[in-house]
Structures are given as structure tokens and as C-alpha cells.
C-alpha positions as CSV (number, residue, x, y, z in Angstrom):
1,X,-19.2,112.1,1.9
2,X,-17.8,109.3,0.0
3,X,-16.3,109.6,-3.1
4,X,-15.2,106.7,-6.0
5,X,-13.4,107.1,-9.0
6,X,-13.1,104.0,-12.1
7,X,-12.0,104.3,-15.6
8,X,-14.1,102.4,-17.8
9,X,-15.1,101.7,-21.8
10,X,-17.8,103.5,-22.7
11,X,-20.4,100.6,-24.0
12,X,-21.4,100.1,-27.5
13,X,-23.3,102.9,-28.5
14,X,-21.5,105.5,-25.6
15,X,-22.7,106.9,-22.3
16,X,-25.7,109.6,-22.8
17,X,-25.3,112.8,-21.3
18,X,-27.2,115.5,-20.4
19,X,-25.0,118.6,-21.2
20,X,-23.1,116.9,-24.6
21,X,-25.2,113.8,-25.7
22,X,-23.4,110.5,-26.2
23,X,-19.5,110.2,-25.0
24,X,-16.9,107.4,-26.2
25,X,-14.2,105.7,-26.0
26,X,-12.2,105.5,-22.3
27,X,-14.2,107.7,-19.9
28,X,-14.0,107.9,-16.2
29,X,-17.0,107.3,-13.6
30,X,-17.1,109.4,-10.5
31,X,-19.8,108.9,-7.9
32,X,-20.1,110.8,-4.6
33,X,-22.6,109.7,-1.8
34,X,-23.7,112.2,0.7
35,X,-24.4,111.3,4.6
36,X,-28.2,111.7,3.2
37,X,-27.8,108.6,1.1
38,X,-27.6,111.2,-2.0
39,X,-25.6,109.5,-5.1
40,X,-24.8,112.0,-7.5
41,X,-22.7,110.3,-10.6
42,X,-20.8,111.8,-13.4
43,X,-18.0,110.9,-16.3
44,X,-16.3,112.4,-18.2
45,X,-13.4,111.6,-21.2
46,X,-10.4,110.1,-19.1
47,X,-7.9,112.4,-18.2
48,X,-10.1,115.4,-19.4
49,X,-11.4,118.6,-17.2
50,X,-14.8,118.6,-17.9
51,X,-17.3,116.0,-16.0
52,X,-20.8,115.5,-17.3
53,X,-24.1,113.9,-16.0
54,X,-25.2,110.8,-17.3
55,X,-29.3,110.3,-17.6
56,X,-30.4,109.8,-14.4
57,X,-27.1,111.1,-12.6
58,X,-28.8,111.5,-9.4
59,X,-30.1,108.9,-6.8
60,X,-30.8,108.4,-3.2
61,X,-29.6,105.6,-1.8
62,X,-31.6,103.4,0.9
63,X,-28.3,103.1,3.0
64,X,-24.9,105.7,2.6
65,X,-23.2,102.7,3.2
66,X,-24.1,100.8,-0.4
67,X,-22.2,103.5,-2.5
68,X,-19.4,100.9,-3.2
69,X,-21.7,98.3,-4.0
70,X,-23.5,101.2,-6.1
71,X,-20.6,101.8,-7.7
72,X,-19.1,98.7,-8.7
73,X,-22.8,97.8,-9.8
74,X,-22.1,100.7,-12.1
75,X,-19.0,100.3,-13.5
76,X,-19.9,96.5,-14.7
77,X,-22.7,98.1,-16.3
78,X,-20.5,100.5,-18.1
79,X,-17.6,98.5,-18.9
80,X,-18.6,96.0,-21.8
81,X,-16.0,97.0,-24.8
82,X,-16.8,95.1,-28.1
83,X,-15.8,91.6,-28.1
């Protein structure tokens, strides 16, 4: 297993999730790859307890060894505070 942690903030419009809706404001990614190739993502308000799932929080990958790539992907994504 591989696991990666970034702090990011949340986009224009917030991160949907499936347990709460939209989040805000600075949140935290986690993502944890399996030896399977499964991706399994989740955030949650920096510094908080409680993670979430994003839509579509779970994903095989084609190779265990693109989680970083994955998750760097990911974080740009995320990341794009107001200008």
C-alpha cells in the first residue's frame, strides 16, 4: 500500500462529497493505492477528524506504480484558489 497526503484550496464552487455535499476552504487530499492498483481518495477540512469521499473516490489504476503521478494529477486539479 501507498499512501499520499497534500493540503490544497478547495476550487471555486468546493469539492462534492458523498456523505456532506460540497466542502470549502483549505481541505486535505489523501489517496491510498493498493498492490491491486486500487486508488481509493478522500479529503477532508485541514486539520479536521473526519475524512469524506469525493464523487468518484474510487479508481483502479492500470499500474500501482502511477499513484504519485495520480496524485499530483489530483492535487493540480484541486488547487486553483480565486485569482
Amino acid at each position: 500500500m501507498s499512501e499520499r497526503y497534500s493540503t490544497f484550496t478547495a476550487p471555486r464552487g468546493g469539492v462534492m462529497t458523498e456523505e456532506v455535499g460540497v466542502i470549502t476552504g483549505e481541505l486535505e487530499l489523501h489517496t491510498d493505492a493498493g498492490a491491486d492498483g486500487e486508488l481509493v481518495m478522500r479529503v477532508r477540512y485541514a486539520g479536521a477528524d473526519e475524512w469524506y469521499t469525493p464523487g468518484g473516490g474510487r479508481h483502479r489504476l492500470h499500474d500501482p506504480r502511477d499513484h504519485e503521478v495520480v496524485h499530483d494529477v489530483l492535487i493540480a486539479l484541486l488547487h486553483r484558489p480565486e485569482p
